[in-house]
C-alpha positions as CSV (number, residue, x, y, z in Angstrom):
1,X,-9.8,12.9,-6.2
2,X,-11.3,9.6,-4.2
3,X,-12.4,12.3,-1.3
4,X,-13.6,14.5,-3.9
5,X,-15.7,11.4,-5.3
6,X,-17.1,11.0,-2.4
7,X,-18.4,14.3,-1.1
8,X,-19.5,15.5,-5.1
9,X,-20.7,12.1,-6.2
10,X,-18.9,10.1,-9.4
11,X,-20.0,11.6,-12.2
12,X,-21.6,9.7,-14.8
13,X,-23.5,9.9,-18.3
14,X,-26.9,9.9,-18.6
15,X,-27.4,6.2,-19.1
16,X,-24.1,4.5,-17.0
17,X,-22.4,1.8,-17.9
18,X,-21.1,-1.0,-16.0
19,X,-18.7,0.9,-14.7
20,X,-20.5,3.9,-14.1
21,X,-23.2,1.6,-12.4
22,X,-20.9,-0.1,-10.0
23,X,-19.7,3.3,-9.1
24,X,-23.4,4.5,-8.5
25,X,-23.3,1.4,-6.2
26,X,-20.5,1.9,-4.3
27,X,-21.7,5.6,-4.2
28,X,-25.1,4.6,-2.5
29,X,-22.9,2.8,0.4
30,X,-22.1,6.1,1.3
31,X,-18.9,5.1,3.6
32,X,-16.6,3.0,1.0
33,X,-15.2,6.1,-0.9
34,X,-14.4,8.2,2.2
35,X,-12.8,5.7,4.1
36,X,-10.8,4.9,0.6
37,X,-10.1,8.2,0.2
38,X,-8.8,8.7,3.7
39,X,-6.6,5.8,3.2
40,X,-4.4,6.7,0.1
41,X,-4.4,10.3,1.9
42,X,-2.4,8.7,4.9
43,X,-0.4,6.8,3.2
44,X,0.9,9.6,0.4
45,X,1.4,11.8,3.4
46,X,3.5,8.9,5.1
47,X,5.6,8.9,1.7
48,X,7.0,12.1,2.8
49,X,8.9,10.7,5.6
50,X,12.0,8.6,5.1
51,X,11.1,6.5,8.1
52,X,8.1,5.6,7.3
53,X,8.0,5.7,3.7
54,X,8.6,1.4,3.4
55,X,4.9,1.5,5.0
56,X,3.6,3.7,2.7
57,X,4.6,1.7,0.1
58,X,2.9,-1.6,1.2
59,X,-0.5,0.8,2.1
60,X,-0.6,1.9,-1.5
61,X,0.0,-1.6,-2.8
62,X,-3.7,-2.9,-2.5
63,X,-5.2,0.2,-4.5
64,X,-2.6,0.0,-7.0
65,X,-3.6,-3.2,-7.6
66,X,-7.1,-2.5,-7.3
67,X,-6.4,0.7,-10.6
68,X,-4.5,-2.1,-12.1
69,X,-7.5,-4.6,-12.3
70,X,-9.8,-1.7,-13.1
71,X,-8.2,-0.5,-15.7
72,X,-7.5,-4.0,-17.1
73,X,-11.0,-5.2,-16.9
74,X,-13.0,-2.3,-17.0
75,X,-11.6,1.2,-18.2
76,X,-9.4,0.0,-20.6
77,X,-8.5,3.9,-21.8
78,X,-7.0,4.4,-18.8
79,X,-4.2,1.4,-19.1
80,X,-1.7,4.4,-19.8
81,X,-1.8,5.7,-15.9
82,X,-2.4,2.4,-14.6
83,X,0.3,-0.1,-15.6
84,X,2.6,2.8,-14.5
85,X,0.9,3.4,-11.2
86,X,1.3,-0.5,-10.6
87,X,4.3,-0.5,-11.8
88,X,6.2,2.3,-9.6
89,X,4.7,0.4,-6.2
90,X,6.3,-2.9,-7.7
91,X,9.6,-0.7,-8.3
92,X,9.4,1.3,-4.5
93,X,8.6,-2.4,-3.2
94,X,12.0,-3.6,-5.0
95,X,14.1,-0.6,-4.0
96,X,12.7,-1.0,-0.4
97,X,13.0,-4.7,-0.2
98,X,15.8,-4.3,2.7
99,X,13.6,-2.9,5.2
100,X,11.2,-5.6,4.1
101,X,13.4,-8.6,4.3
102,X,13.0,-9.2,8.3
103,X,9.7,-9.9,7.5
104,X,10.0,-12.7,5.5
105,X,13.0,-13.9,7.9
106,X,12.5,-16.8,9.9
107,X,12.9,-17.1,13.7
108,X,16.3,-16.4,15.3
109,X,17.9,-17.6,18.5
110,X,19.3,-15.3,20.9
111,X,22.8,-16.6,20.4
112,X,22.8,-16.3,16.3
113,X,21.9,-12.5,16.5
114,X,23.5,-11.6,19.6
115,X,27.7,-10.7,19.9
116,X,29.6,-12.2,22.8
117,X,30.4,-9.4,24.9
118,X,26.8,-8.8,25.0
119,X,26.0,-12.2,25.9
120,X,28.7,-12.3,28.7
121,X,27.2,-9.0,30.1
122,X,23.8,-10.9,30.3
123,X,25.7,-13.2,33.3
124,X,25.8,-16.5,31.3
125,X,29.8,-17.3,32.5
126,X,31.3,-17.2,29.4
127,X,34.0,-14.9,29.5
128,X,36.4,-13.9,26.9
């Protein structure tokens, strides 16, 4: 719909409203909506793949959040698709919060991640 958007135009009334004139604006820009576009493109397509669906997830986030504030502040019809759209990220984000958790996790030493026998293959004498 975003690349749509962006090669028909966003169609508005006759006499816009604030939304319909911030979306003439970002219109005029002529790059914004593509490049937008493009974005959620990649990342539904990388929702396909098990491997790389955690990354997906954390693309979408910023554009769900984005539909969330716009439907909160400006298109308040729309709160039915947004809260849910919102919503599922913050669920996928839960139920993918394994993969995340090395991120969060703070430095390691070689020794508190790394067995024995590999350790003692690495030549530093300490034989079992």
């Amino acid at each position: 719909m975003t690349m749509g958007f962006a090669v028909n135009g966003y169609p508005v009334s006759d006499s816009p409203d604030d939304v319909g004139q911030f979306m003439i604006a970002l219109e005029k820009t002529g790059y914004l909506i593509f490049w937008v576009g493009l974005f959620k493109a990649v990342a539904g397509l990388l929702m396909f793949f098990p491997r790389t669906a955690p990354l997906a997830v954390l693309m979408s986030l910023p554009y769900a959040f984005n539909i969330l504030l716009y439907v909160t502040f400006f298109a308040h019809q729309y709160l039915v698709i947004g809260l849910p759209d919102f919503a599922a990220c913050v669920l996928l984000i839960y139920c993918y919060f394994d993969w995340y958790r090395p991120i969060f996790a703070g430095p390691h030493s070689l020794t508190e991640t790394t067995p024995a026998s590999i350790q003692t293959a690495s030549g530093d004498g300490n034989a079992l």
